[in-house]
C-alpha positions as CSV (number, residue, x, y, z in Angstrom):
1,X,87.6,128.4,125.2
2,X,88.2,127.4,121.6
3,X,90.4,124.5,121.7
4,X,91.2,121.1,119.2
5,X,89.5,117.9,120.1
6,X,91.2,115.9,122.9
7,X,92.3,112.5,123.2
8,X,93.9,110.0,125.6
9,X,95.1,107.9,122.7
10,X,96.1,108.1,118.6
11,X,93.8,105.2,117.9
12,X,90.7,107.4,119.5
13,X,92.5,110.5,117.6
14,X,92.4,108.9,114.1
15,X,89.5,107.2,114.2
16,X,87.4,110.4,114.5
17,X,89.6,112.2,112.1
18,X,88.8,109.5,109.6
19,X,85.1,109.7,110.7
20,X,85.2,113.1,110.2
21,X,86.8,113.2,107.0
22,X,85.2,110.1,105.3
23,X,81.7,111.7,106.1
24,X,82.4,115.3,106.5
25,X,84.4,116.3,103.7
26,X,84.2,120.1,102.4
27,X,85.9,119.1,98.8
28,X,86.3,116.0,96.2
29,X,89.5,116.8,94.1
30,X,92.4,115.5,92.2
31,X,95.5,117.5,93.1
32,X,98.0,115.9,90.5
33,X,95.9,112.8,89.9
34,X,95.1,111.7,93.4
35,X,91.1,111.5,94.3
36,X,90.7,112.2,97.8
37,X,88.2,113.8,99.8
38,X,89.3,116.8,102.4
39,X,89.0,118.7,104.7
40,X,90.7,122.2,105.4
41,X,91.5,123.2,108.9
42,X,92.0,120.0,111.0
43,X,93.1,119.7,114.5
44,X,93.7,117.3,117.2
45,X,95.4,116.8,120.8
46,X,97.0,114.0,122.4
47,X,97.0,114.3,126.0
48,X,99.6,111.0,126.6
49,X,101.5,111.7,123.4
50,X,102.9,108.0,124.6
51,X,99.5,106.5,123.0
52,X,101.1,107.2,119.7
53,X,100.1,104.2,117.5
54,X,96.9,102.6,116.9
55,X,96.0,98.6,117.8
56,X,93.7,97.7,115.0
57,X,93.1,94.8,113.4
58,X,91.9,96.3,110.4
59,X,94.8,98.7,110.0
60,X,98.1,96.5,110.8
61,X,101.0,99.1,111.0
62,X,104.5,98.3,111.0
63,X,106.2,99.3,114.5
64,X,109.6,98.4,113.1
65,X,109.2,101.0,110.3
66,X,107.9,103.7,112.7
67,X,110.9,103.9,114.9
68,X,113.4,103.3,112.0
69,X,111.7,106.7,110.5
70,X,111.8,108.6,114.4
71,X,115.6,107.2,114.9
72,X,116.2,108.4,110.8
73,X,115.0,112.1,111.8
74,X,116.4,112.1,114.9
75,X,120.2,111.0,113.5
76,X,119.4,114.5,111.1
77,X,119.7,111.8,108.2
78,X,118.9,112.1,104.4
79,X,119.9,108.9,103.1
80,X,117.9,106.7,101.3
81,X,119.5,103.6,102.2
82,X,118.2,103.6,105.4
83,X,114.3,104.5,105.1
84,X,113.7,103.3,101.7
85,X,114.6,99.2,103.3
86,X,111.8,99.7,105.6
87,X,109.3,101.6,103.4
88,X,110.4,101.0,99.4
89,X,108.4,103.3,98.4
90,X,110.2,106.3,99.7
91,X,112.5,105.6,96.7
92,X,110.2,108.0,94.9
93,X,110.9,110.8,96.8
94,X,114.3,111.0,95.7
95,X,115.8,113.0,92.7
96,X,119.5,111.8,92.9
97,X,118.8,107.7,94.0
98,X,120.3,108.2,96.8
99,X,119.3,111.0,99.3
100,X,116.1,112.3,100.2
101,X,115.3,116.2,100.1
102,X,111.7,117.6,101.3
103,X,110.5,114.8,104.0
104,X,113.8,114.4,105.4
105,X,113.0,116.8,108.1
106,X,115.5,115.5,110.7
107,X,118.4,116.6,108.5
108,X,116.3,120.6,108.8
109,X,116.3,120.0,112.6
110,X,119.0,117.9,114.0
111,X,122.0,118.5,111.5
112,X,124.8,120.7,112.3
113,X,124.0,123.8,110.3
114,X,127.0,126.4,108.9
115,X,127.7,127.5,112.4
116,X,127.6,123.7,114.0
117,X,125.3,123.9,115.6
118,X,122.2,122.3,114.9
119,X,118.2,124.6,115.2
120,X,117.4,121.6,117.7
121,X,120.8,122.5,120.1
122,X,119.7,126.0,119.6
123,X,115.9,126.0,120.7
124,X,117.1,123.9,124.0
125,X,119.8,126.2,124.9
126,X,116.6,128.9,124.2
127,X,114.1,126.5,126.7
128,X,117.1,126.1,129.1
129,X,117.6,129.4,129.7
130,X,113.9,131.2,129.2
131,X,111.4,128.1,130.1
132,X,108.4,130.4,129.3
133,X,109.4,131.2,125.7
134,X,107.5,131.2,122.8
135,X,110.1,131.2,120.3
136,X,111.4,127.7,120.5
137,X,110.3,126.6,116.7
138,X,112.1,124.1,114.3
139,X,111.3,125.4,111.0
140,X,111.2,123.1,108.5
141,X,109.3,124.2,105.2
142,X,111.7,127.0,103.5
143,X,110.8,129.8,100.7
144,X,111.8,128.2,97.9
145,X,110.4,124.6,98.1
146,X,107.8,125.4,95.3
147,X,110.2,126.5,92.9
148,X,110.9,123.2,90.9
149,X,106.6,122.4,89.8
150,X,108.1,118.8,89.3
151,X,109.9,118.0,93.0
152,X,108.9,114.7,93.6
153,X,109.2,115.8,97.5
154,X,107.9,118.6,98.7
155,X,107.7,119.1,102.7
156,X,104.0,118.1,104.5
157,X,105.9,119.5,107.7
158,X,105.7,123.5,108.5
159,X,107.5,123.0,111.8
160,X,107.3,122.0,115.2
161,X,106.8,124.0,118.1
162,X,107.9,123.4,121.8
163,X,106.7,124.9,125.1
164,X,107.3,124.8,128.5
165,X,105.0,125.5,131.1
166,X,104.6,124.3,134.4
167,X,107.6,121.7,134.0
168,X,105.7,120.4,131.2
169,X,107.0,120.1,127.2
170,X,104.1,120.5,125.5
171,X,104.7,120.1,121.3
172,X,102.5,121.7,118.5
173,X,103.1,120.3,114.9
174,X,102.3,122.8,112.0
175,X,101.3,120.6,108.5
176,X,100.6,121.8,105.2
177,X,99.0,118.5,104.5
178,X,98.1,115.2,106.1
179,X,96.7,111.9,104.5
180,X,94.5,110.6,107.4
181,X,95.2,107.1,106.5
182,X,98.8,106.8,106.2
183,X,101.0,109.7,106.3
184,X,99.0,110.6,110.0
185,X,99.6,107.4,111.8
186,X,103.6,107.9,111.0
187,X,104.2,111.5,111.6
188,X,102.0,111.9,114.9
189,X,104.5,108.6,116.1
190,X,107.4,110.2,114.8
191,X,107.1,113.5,116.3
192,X,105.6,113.0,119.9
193,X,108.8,110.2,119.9
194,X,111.0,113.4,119.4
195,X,108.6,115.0,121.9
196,X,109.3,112.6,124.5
197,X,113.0,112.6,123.6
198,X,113.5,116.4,124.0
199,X,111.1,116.4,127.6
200,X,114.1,113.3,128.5
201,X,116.9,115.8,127.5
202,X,115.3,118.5,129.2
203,X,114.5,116.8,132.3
204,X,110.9,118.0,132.5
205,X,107.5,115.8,132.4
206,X,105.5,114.9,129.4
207,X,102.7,117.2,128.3
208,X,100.5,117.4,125.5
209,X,101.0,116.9,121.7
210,X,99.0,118.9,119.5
211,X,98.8,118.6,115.5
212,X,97.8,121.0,113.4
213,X,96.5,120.3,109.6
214,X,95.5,122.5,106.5
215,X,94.7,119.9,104.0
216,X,93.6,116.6,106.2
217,X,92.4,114.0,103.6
218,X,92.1,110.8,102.3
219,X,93.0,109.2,98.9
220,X,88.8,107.4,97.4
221,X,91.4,104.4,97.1
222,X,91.7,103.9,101.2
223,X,87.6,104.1,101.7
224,X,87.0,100.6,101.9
225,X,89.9,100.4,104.5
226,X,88.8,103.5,106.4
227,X,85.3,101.9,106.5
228,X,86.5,98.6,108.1
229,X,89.0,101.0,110.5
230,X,85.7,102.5,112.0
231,X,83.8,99.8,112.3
232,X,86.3,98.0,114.8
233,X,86.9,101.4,116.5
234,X,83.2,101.5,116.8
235,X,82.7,97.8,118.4
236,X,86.1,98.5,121.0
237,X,84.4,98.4,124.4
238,X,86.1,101.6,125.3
239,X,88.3,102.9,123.3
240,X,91.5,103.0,125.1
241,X,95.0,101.8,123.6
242,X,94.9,97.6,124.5
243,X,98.2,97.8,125.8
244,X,100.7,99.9,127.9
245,X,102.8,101.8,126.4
246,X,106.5,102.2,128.4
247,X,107.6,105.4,129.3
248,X,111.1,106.5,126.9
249,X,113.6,105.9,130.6
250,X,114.1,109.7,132.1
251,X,117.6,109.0,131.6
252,X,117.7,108.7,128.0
253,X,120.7,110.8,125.9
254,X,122.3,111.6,122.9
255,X,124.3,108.9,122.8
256,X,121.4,106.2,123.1
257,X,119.9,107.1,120.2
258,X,123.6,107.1,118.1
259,X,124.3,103.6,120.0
260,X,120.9,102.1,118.6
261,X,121.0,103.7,114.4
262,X,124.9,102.0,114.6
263,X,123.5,98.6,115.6
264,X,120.0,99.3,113.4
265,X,122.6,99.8,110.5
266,X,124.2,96.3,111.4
267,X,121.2,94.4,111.4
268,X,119.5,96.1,108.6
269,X,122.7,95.3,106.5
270,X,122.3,91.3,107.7
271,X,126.3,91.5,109.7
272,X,124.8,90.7,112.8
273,X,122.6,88.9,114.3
274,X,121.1,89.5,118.2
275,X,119.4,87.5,120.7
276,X,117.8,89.3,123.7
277,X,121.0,88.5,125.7
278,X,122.7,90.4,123.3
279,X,121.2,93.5,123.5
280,X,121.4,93.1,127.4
281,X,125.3,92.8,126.8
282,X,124.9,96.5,125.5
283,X,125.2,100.1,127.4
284,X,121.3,100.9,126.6
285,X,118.3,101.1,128.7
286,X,115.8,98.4,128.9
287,X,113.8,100.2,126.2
288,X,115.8,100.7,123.8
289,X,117.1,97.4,123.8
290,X,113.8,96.3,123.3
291,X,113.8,99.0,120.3
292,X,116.8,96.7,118.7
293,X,115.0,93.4,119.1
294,X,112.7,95.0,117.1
295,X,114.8,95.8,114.4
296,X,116.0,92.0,115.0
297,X,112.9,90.7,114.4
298,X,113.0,92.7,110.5
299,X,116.5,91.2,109.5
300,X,114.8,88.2,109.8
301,X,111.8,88.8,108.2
302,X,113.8,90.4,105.5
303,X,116.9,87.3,105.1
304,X,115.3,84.5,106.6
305,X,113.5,83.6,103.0
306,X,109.8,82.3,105.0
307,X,111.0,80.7,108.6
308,X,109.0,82.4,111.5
309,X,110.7,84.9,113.7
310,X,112.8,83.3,116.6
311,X,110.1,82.9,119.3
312,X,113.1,84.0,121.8
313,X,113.2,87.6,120.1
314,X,109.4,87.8,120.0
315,X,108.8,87.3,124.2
316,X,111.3,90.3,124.6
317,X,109.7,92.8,122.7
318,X,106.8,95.0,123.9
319,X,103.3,92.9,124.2
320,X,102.0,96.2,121.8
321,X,104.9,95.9,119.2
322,X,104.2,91.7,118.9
323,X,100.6,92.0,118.7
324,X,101.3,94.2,115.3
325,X,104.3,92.4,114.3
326,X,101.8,89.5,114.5
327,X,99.0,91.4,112.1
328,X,101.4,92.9,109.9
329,X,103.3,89.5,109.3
330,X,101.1,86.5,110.4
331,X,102.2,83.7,108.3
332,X,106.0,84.9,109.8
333,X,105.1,86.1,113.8
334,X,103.4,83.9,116.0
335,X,100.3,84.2,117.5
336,X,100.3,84.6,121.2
337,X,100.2,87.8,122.8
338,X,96.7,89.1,124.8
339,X,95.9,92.3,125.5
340,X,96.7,94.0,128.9
């Protein structure tokens, strides 16, 4: 049976796909002035698409800026005000200074169309009522995305593809294009979050998340990184994720996900400010209160000039989420969570 390389975890999942394409690569170009290395063809599978984000010490990620993108595509958003304060440099994907276009794929999914009704409504009322189908896929590149040679935006995501079989949501993401060292650790997060999210809405179990690539590469410039990345993957003592991930709760709804973007919007914008028996005050499950501690714990990193983050914030969130928050920002987090 032909079938892509499986994987309990992203962490194991990119580190071979960075093995692979750091030592493997078919080509050396420069598509508009970028040198990378590629290779054409790529594919993976997750089979706990909850393992969604790596624990390395050599690549510290930002888990505040990977549910801020996830809640952005999942509100069917195009604004840059939002993405652009947790990752400035989306601010160059925009034409107008304001909204993004190609890579705002939530706003192709999850946004009421003409009829109002949004694709995503659509392809659950489709799942709902013919569980076995093969139909149920969010489109998101469109036929005329190459016809401006200077868009400063142009989609990496083809689409994403749901199926149902044997109560299980199974997800397979279509790319054009993937760069193995950033753009891959955000979008696998992204979209097996909106997996999870549409198995919660369709009462069904978790199954597996599969991504599909035609251009998986990496920029020469992330080498030395990628080198250091797969030497700690190498020296793990087994590869699997150091922490637990928590379940998204079974019970989890539309009006979650709008409760937590009109709080994130509060605290990104520095009106508020929240304690963990704040959040508990409010009609969200444990996790997604945790979710908004997160977000907590970036107003203050962004408005409280250098003072650490309150240490009361810090014990609520995840173990996982601290133990990046404390690599990404180490002269600002504290240094005490252990691996479990």
């Amino acid at each position: 049976m032909l079938a892509p390389l499986a994987f309990p975890s992203f962490e194991q999942a990119y580190a071979a796909i960075l093995r692979h394409v750091s030592d493997n690569h078919q080509y050396a170009n420069a598509p508009r002035g970028n040198d990378s290395r590629e290779c054409i063809g790529v594919s993976f599978q997750l089979t706990d698409p909850r393992q969604r984000t790596p624990f390395l010490v050599a690549r510290p990620i930002n888990p505040v800026y990977h549910f801020a993108e996830a809640l952005w595509y999942l509100g069917g958003r195009r604004d840059l005000d939002m993405i652009a304060h947790y990752a400035p440099r989306r601010r160059a994907d925009s034409r107008d200074g304001s909204t993004i276009d190609g890579s705002a794929y939530g706003a192709r999914i999850f946004a009421p169309t003409d009829g109002g009704t949004s694709p995503f409504a659509r392809v659950l009322d489709l799942l709902r009522s013919e569980k076995d189908s093969k139909r149920a896929f969010l489109p998101v590149f469109r036929p005329g995305e190459l016809d401006d040679p200077d868009s400063p935006d142009v989609p990496c995501l083809l689409g994403l593809h749901l199926l149902v079989r044997e109560d299980h949501l199974h997800m397979v993401t279509y790319m054009r294009a993937n760069d193995a060292d950033r753009g891959l650790i955000a979008d696998a997060f992204s979209f097996s979050l909106i997996q999870e999210f549409t198995t919660a809405l369709l009462g069904l179990q978790l199954g597996t998340y599969t991504h599909h690539v035609g251009s998986m590469h990496l920029g020469t410039s992330s080498l030395p990184r990628v080198q250091l990345v797969l030497t700690e993957a190498a020296a793990a003592p087994d590869g699997r994720p150091r922490f637990t991930v928590p379940a998204m709760p079974a019970e989890t709804i539309w009006v979650h996900i709008r409760t937590v973007l009109e709080h994130e919007q509060l605290l990104r914008t520095n009106q508020v400010r929240y304690g963990p028996r704040d959040v508990a005050g409010l009609d969200l499950p444990a996790y997604w209160q945790r979710v908004l501690l997160l977000f907590e714990a970036h107003r203050q990193l962004t408005y409280r000039a250098a003072d650490p983050v309150e240490t009361r914030v810090l014990d609520a969130l995840e173990p996982g989420a601290r133990w990046q928050l404390e690599h990404r920002w180490p002269t600002r987090v504290q240094t005490r969570s252990v691996a479990r």
